[in-house]
Structures are given as structure tokens and as C-alpha cells.
SENUKOL-123360 format. One line per field, with one value per residue (C-alpha): y, x, z; chain. Coordinates in Angstrom, 2 decimals. Last residue first. Layout:
north	[Y; ...]
east	[X; ...]
up	[Z; ...]
mol	[A; ...]
This chain:
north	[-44.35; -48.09; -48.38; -45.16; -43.69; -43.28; -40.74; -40.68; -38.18; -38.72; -37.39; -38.59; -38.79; -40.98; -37.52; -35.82; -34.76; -33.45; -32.59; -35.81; -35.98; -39.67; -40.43; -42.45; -43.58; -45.84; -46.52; -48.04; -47.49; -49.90; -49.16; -52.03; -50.13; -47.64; -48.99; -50.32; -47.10; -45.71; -48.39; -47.65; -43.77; -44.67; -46.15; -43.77; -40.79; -37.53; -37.97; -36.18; -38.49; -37.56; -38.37; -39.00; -40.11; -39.67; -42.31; -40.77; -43.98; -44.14; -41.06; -41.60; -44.46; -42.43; -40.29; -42.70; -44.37; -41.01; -40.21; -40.16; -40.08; -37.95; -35.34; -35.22; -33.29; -35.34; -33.83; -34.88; -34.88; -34.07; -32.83; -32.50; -30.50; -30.74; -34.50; -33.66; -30.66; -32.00; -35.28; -33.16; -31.22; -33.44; -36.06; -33.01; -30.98; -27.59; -24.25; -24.43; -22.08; -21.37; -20.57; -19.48; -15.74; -15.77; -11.82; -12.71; -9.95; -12.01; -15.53; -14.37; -12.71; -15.83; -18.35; -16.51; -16.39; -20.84; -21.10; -19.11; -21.11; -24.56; -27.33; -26.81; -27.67; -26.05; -25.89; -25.21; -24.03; -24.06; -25.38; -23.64; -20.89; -23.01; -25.11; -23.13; -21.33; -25.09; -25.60; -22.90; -23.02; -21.33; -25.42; -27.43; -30.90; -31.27; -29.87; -30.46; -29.29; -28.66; -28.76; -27.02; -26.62; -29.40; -31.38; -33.97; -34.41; -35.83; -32.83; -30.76; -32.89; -32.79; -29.33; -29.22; -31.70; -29.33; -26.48; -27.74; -28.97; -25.19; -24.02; -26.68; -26.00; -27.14; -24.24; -24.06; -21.07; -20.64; -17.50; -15.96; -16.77; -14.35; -16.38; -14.75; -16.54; -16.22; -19.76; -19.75; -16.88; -16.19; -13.48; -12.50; -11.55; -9.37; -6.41; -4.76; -5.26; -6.78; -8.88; -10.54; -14.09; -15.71; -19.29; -21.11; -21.95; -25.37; -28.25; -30.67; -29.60; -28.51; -25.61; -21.67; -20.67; -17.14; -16.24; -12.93; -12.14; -10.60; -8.92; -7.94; -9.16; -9.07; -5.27; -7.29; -4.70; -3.17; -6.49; -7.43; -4.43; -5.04; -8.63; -7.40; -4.65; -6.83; -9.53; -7.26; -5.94; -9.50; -10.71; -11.83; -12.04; -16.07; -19.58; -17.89; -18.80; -16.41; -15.64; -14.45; -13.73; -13.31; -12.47; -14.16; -13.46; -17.63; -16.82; -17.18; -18.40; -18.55; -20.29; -20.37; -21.95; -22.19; -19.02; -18.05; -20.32; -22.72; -25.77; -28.14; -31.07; -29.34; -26.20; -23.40; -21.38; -18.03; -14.66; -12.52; -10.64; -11.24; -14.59; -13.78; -11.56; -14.09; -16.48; -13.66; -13.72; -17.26; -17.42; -14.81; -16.27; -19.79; -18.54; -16.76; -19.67; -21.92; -24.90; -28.44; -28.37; -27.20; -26.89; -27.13; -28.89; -28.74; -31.33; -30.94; -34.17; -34.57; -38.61; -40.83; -39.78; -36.96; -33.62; -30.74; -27.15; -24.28; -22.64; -20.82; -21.16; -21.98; -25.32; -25.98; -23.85; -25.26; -23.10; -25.59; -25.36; -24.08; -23.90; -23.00; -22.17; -25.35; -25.90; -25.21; -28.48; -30.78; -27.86; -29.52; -31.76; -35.03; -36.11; -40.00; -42.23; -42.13; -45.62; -46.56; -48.91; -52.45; -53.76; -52.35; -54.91; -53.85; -55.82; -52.08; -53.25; -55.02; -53.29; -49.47; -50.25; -52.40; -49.72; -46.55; -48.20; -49.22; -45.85; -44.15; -46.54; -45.31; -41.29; -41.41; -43.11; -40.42; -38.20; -40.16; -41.48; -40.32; -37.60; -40.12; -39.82; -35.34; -34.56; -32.60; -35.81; -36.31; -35.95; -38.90; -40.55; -42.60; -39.20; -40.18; -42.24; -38.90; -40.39; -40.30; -43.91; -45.73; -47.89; -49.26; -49.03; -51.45; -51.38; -47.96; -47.97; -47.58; -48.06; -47.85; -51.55; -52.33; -55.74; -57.90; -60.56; -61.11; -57.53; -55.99; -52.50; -50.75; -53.31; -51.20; -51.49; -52.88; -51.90; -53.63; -51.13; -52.90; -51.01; -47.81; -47.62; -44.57; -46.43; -50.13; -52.45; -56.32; -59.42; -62.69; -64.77; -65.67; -61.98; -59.87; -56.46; -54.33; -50.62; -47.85; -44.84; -45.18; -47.66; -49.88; -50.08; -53.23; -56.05; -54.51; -56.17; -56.93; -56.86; -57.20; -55.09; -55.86; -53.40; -54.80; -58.64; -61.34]
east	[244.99; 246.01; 243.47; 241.52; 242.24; 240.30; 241.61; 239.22; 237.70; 235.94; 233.54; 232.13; 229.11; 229.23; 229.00; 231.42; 233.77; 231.91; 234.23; 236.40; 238.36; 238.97; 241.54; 241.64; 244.07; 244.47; 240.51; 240.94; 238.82; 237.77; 234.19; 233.27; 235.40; 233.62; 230.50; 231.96; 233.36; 229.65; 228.02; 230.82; 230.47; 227.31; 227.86; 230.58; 227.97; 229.64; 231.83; 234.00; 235.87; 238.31; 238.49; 241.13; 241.68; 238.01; 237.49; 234.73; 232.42; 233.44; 232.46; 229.39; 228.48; 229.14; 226.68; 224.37; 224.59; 223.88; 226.32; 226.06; 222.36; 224.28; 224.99; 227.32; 231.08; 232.67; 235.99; 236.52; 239.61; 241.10; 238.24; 238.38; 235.20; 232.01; 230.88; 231.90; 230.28; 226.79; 227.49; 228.13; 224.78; 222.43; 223.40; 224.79; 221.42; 221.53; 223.11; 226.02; 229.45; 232.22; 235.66; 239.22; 238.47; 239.51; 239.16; 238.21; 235.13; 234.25; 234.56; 232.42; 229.89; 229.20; 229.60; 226.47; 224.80; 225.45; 224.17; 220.86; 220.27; 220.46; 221.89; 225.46; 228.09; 231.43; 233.60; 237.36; 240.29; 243.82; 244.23; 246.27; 244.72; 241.25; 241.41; 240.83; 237.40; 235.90; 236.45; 234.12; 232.26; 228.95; 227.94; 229.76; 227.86; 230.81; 233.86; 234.98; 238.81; 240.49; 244.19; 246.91; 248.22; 245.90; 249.15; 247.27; 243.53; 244.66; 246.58; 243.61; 241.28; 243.24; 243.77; 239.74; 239.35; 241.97; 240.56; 236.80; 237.96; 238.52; 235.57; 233.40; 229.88; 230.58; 228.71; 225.59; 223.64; 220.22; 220.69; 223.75; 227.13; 230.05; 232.91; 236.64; 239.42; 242.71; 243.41; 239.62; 237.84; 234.09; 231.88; 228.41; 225.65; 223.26; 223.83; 222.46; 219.12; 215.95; 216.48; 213.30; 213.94; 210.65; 211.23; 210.88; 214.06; 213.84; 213.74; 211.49; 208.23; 205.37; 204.47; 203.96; 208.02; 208.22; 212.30; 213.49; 216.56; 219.36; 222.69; 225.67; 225.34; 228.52; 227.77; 225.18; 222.62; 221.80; 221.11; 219.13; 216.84; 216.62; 215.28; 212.67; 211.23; 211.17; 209.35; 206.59; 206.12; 205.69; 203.33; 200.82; 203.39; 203.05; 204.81; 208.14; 211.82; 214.16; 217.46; 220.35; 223.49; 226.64; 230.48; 232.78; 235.43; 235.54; 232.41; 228.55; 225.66; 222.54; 218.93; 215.79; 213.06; 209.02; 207.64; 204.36; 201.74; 198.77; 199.37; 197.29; 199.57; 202.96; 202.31; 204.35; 205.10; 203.35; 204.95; 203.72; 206.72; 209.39; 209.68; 211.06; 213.89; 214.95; 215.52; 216.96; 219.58; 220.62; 221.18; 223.30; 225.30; 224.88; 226.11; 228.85; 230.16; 229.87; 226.79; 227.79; 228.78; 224.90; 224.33; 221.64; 219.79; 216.15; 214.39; 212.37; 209.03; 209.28; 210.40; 212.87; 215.45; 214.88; 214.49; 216.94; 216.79; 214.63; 213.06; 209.87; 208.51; 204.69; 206.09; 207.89; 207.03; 208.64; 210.96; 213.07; 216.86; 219.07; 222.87; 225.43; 229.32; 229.53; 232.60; 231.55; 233.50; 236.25; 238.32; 241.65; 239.92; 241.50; 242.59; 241.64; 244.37; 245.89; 244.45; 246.49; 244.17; 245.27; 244.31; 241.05; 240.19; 237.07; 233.87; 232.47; 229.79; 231.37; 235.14; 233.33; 231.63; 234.18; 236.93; 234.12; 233.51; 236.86; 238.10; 235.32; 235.90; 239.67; 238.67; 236.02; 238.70; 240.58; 237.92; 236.67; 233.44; 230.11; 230.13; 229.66; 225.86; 225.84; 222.00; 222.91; 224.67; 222.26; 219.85; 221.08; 221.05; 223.36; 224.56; 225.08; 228.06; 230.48; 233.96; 234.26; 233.93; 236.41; 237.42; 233.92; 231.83; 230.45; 227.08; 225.70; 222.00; 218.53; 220.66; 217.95; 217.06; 216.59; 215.67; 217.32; 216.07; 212.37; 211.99; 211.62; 211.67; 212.04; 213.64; 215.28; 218.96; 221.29; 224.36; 228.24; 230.13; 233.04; 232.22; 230.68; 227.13; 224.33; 222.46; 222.07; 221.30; 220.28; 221.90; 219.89; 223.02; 221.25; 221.35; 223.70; 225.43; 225.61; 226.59; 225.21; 226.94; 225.13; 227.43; 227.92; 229.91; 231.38; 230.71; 228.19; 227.76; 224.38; 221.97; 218.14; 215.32; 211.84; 209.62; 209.26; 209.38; 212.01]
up	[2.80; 3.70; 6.33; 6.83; 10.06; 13.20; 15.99; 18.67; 21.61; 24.80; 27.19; 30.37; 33.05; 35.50; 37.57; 39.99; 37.38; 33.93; 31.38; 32.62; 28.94; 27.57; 25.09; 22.41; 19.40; 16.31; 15.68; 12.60; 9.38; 6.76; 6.22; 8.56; 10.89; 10.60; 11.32; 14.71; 15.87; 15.06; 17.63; 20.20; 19.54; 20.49; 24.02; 24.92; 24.68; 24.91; 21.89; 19.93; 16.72; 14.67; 10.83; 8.56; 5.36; 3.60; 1.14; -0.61; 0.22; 3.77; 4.29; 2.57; 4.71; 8.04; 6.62; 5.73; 9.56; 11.06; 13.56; 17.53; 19.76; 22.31; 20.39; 17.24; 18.05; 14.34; 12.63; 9.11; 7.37; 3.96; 1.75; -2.21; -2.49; -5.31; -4.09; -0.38; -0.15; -0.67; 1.04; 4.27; 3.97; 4.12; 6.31; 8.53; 9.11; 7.34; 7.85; 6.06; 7.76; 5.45; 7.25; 5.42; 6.49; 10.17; 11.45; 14.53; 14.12; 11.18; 12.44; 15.44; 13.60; 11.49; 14.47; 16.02; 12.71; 12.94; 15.98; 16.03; 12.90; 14.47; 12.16; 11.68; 9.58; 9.63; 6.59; 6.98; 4.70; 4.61; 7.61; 10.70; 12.28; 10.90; 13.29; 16.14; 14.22; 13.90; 17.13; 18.11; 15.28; 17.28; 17.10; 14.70; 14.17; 11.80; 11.33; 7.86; 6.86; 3.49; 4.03; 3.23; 6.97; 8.84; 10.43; 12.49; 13.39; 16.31; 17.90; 16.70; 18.98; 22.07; 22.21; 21.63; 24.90; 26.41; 25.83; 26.97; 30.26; 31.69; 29.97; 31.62; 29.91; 26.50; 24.14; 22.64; 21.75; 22.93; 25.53; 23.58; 23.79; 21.19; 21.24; 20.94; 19.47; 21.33; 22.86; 24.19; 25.05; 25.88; 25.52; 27.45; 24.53; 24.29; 25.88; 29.08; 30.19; 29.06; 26.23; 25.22; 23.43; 21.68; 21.06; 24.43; 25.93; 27.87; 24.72; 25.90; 24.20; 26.26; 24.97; 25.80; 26.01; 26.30; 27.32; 29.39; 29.07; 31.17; 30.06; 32.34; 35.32; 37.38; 38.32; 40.82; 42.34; 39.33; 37.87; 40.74; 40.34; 36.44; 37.17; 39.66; 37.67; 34.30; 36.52; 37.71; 33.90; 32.85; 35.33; 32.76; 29.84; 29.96; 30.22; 31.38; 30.83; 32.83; 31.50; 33.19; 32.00; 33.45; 33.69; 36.15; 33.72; 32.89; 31.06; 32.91; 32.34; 34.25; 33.08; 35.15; 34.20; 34.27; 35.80; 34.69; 36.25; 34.45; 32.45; 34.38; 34.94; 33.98; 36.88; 36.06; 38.69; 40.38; 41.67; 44.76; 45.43; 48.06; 47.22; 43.75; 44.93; 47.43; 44.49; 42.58; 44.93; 45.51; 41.78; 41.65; 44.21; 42.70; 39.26; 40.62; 42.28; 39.34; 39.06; 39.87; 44.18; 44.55; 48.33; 49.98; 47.26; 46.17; 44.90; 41.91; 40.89; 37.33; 38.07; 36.40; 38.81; 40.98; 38.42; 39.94; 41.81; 41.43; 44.63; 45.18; 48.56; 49.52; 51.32; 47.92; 45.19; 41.78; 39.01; 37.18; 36.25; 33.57; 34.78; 32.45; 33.42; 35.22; 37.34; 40.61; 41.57; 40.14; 39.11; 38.03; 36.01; 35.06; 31.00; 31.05; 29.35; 26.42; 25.01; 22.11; 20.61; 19.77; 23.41; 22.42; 20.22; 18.53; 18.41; 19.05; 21.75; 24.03; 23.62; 23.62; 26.82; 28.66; 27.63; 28.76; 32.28; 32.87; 32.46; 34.20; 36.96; 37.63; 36.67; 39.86; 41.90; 41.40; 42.66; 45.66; 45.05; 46.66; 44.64; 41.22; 40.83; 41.48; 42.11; 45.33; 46.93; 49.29; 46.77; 44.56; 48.17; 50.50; 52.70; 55.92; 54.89; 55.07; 54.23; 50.56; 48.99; 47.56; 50.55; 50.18; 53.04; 55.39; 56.89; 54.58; 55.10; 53.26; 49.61; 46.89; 45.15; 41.37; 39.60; 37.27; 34.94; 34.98; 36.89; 39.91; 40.97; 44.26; 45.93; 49.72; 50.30; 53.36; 52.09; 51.76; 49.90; 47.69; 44.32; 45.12; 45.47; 44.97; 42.40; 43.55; 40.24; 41.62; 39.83; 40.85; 41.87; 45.09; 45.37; 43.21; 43.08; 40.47; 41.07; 39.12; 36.99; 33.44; 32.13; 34.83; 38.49; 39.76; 42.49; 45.31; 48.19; 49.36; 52.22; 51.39; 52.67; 50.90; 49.70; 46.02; 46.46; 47.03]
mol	[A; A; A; A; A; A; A; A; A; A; A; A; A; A; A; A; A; A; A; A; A; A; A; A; A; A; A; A; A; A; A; A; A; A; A; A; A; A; A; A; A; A; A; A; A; A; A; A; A; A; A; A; A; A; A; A; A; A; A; A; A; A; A; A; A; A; A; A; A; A; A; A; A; A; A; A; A; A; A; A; A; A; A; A; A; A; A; A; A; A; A; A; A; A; A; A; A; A; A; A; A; A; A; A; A; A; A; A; A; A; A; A; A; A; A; A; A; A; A; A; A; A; A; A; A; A; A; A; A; A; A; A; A; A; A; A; A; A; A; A; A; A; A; A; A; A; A; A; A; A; A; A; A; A; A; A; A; A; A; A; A; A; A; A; A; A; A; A; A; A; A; A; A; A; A; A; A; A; A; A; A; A; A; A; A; A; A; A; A; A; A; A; A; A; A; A; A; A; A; A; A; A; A; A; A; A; A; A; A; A; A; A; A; A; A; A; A; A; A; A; A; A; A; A; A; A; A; A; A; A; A; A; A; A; A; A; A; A; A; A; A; A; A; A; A; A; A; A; A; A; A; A; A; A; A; A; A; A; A; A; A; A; A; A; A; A; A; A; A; A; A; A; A; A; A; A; A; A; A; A; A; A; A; A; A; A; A; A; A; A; A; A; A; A; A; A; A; A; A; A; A; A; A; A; A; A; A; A; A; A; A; A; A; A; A; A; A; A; A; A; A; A; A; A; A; A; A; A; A; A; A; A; A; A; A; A; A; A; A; A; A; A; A; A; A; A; A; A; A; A; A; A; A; A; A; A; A; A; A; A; A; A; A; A; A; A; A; A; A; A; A; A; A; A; A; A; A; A; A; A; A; A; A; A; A; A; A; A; A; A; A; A; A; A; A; A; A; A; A; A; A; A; A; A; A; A; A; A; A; A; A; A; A; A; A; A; A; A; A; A; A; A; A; A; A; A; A; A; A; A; A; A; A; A; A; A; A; A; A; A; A; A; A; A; A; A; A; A; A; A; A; A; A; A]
């Protein structure tokens, strides 16, 4: 067996990261794309000394889990989506499996001793994005933005993008045409030359938006401005639109130099009763609609809060933060990016919620700081994908915190963290998975851990 060859192979299971494993002559092969009982004929495309990696070239016998149309066998056949090809509720079955094998393997806990509450579904299983950020290219002289193929820079364009809302791709759509009618360049990553780099749209569950436009220079500025306040007088949906200089490389996509250039400067979100102020850098969980019932979902574990002194961690705008604090007596939010944390300022003041203190500061840091002046009662964790900082998790441990719950959008290293804790002596008593992001292998979940005999 060599890279290029055609082999036919049935694929066993799915794995963390959303690919099937199939084997041949017991050598296991990874087949993105597959569904657990497809038979394919599939192209190597990487070989190594224990595994290798083959794309499907042809569906002979589909699974009974996959959605009908077996023309499509591609990640951009399925618009950049690595779970479309699976019918939704079988999309929640493998998740499951997926996450319990993850965080049993690597946690050393017993799940069987968890109570696992299941996966929440989405209602909305497409269009439900409310922020899109996407790459400028020119494809056959045509600007377009679209998505990265798989470990490659190269941008494919979709016909149809089931991820990002309706509004978003209308408006989208628009300025597209916009662009193409004047004589605008792209970014080019080899030689560093262009102006337009990315496109970013968000929107609130009012079908309000804002558009911001990353660019790598001011050369064709004044060109842009004229285009971007044309389309928002065209679209009463728009109702503030940026433009953003980024002039480096680094990975993040806003640049650091935000120019409003029409209308205000925020859109505003609302969630059980608290309004959110969102500007261009801010962070907030993309599916609105899944997002209040992963945060329902928190609260309930954290557990009667009234009288209590509350840490919410890795805190954002202090979204969650803000919910919690209707009930507890009072809440600290910690929060690393600055834009973040004055956006969670205003929004605590013009909600009127006075038992919230916001530190700016990165969490190792700051969460030992309160905890040797504070009594605190429970901890709630939202880290990114990389998960907790080992100290931290140590000085948790060390003051003997009762409670903490647990948001994760990385199964894998809330695995590693579950397993520090419970070297700490905590026990992961409940779990439930949220599907923020159908369509892709993609998923979130929240725990309860308790300190044993607290």
C-alpha cells in the first residue's frame, strides 16, 4: 500500500475529531467524510508507521446513517460542515459516544458513576451562527470569501453555507457583489501585498448586524468607506459597520485598530432579561439559541447561589457571570481581554446588577488573588480550548473550594482537568452535553464536580 492507491474499506466507528476508522489487513486507515457502516472506495493520501489517511473517491454502500445525497463525499461538498453527511440524530448518537470514550480514556474516571444527562439537541440545526469571519481570496479574477480546506490556506467557496444565519449570508451575498463591481485587491499571505483580508458579520437574534471588514492597508480606504455605507443604506438591517487594520501575520483575525464607519457601535443581545452590549472583538457563543440553555444548564449545577460568593472564570463580556448574579450574593468575573471586560462593565451598569466585580488579568493570576482575601463558594470554569491551568486547578484544590462547574468546548481537556481534580479529591457527579454546533464533530459540554466530603 502506497500514497495514490485506491483501497475499499468499511468503516468501524467515528473518533474524536469527526473521522471514521476503518482498517486494511488490520492496518487502521482514518477516512474523513465517513459514517460508520459506509463501504468506500478511498484514495491514501498519507501514510504513516501506524495509521495512514485515505479521502473517499466513491460511496459503494452507504451507511444507514448517512443523508441520502452520496454525490457529495467531500469536506467541500458539505460546505465545510464534517458531520452533514450524518443524519441529525445520528449526529447527537456518535457525539455521545465520542465524548464518554474520550473523557473515560483519558480521565481514568468511571463514567458509569456519572450521571450522564444526555446531549441537549438544537432545534435550529442550520443558519445558526450569529458570527461569521471568513477570508477574502480572488478566484478566477472574482472575490469571494468562504473556508480554509483542511490543513491547507488554500479558500473554497461554497454554494451554499448551511453554518452562517440567513441574514448574514444575504448581507454577505451583497457586499460580495459590491466588491466586484469596483476594482478592489486581497491579501496575498506569501508576499504580503492586497487590502482586503476578512470579512466578519454578526448579527443578534433581531436580525440585527454588523459588519466589519479587516484590511491590511488604508490605500483604498476611502473606496471601501463609499461601498460599505452604500450597502448599509441599502440594508436597514445593518446597523453599525467597521472597518479593522490588521498589518501582521498573527492568527488572531481583527487587527488592532477598529474604525467605525456607520451607525453605532455595538449590536445588542438578550438573554433571560440581561442585555449584552457586542462589539467587533468581543466574544460571545455564536448559537444564541444553544447558548441559554448551556447557561440554564450551568446555574442549575452550580446549585442554590443566594448568599453566596460566586467566581466565574474565563468570563468573557460576563455574560454568565451577570445571570448568576440575580441570585448570589456576590460574583467576581475574571477576564483576560480588556475590550471584554469594559464591555461587561457597561453592561452590568446599564442592567443595573451591582453585586459584580470584574479583574482584568489572566486567571492563574488573578483567581489565587481573590481567593486568599475572599471566602468563595463555587467556581464556574468557560476556559478555551486548551482548558485550565494546572496551578490554578491546584489552588482550588488547596482552598477547598465546594463546588465548581465545568464549560467546556474541548472534551479532550476537560478530560485531562477532570482527572487533576480528581486527584484533588473532587467527583464529577453530573454531565451533560449541549450540540452548540450541529452539523460539525464539534461539541460542548458542562460538569458538576464536587469536593468529596465538603
Amino acid at each position: 500500500m502506497k500514497i495514490g492507491d485506491k483501497i475499499n474499506i468499511t468503516i468501524e466507528k467515528l473518533i474524536f475529531g469527526g473521522e471514521g476508522l476503518g482498517r486494511v489487513d488490520n492496518f487502521p486507515i482514518f477516512v474523513p467524510m465517513s459514517v460508520p457502516g459506509d463501504e468506500v472506495e478511498a484514495e491514501i493520501i498519507s501514510l504513516k508507521k501506524d495509521y495512514g489517511r485515505a479521502l473517499i473517491t466513491k460511496i459503494l454502500k452507504p451507511s444507514e446513517d448517512r443523508v441520502s445525497d452520496l454525490d457529495k463525499v467531500s469536506f467541500e461538498d458539505f460546505q465545510g460542515c464534517d458531520y452533514a453527511m450524518i443524519k441529525y440524530d445520528k449526529q447527537l448518537e456518535y457525539k455521545k459516544e465520542i465524548l464518554l470514550e474520550t473523557l473515560g480514556k483519558i480521565s481514568k474516571i468511571d463514567m458509569t458513576e456519572v450521571d450522564f444527562q444526555g446531549i441537549i439537541e438544537a432545534k435550529t440545526t442550520t443558519n445558526y451562527r450569529n458570527k461569521v469571519a471568513e477570508p477574502f481570496t480572488k478566484k478566477d479574477g472574482k472575490i469571494i470569501t468562504g473556508f480554509y480546506q483542511k490543513k491547507s490556506h488554500d479558500i473554497f467557496e461554497v454554494e451554499e453555507n448551511i453554518l452562517r444565519s440567513r441574514i448574514a449570508d444575504k448581507i454577505t451575498k451583497k457586499l460580495l457583489k459590491k466588491l466586484n463591481d469596483g476594482d478592489f485587491t486581497v491579501y496575498n499571505e506569501v508576499n504580503k501585498t492586497g487590502f482586503l483580508r476578512y470579512l466578519l458579520v454578526r448579527n443578534n437574534t433581531e436580525n440585527e448586524v454588523m459588519v466589519t471588514v479587516v484590511i491590511n492597508k488604508t490605500t483604498q480606504l476611502r473606496n471601501l468607506r463609499n461601498v460599505l455605507l452604500k450597502l448599509a443604506e441599502e440594508n436597514k438591517e445593518i446597523i453599525s459597520v467597521y472597518v479593522s487594520l490588521k498589518d501582521n501575520d498573527g492568527n488572531y483575525i481583527l487587527g488592532e485598530e477598529h474604525r467605525l464607519i456607520f451607525g453605532q457601535e455595538f449590536i445588542e443581545e438578550d438573554i433571560n432579561g440581561i442585555k449584552f452590549k457586542i462589539y467587533p472583538d468581543s466574544f460571545f457563543q455564536v448559537n444564541s439559541e444553544q447558548t441559554v440553555k448551556l447557561y440554564d444548564k450551568a446555574i442549575e449545577y452550580l446549585g442554590d447561589s443566594e448568599d453566596k460568593r460566586i467566581i466565574d472564570a474565563f468570563s468573557g463580556t460576563g455574560t454568565l457571570g451577570m445571570l448568576i448574579a440575580k441570585s448570589a450574593r456576590k460574583v467576581y468575573c475574571i477576564e483576560s481581554m480588556e475590550s471584554s471586560v469594559i464591555s461587561a462593565k457597561k453592561a452590568a451598569e446599564e442592567n443595573g446588577i451591582k453585586n459584580i466585580r470584574f479583574k482584568l488579568g489572566k486567571v492563574e493570576n488573578k483567581l489565587s488573588e481573590i481567593l486568599k482575601t475572599t471566602p468563595i463558594d463555587g467556581i464556574i470554569f468557560d476556559p478555551p480550548r486548551k482548558g485550565i491551568d494546572e496551578m490554578t486547578l491546584k489552588s482550588v484544590g488547596k482552598n477547598k473550594i465546594g463546588r465548581i462547574v465545568y464549560i467546556s468546548c474541548n472534551p479532550s481537556t476537560f478530560a485531562r482537568d477532570a482527572k487533576l481534580l480528581a486527584e484533588l479529591g473532587y467527583k464529577l457527579d453530573k454531565l451533560t452535553a449541549v450540540d452548540m454546533f450541529p452539523q460539525t464533530h464539534h461539541i460542548e459540554v458542562v460538569g458538576e464536580f464536587n469536593r468529596i466530603g465538603k
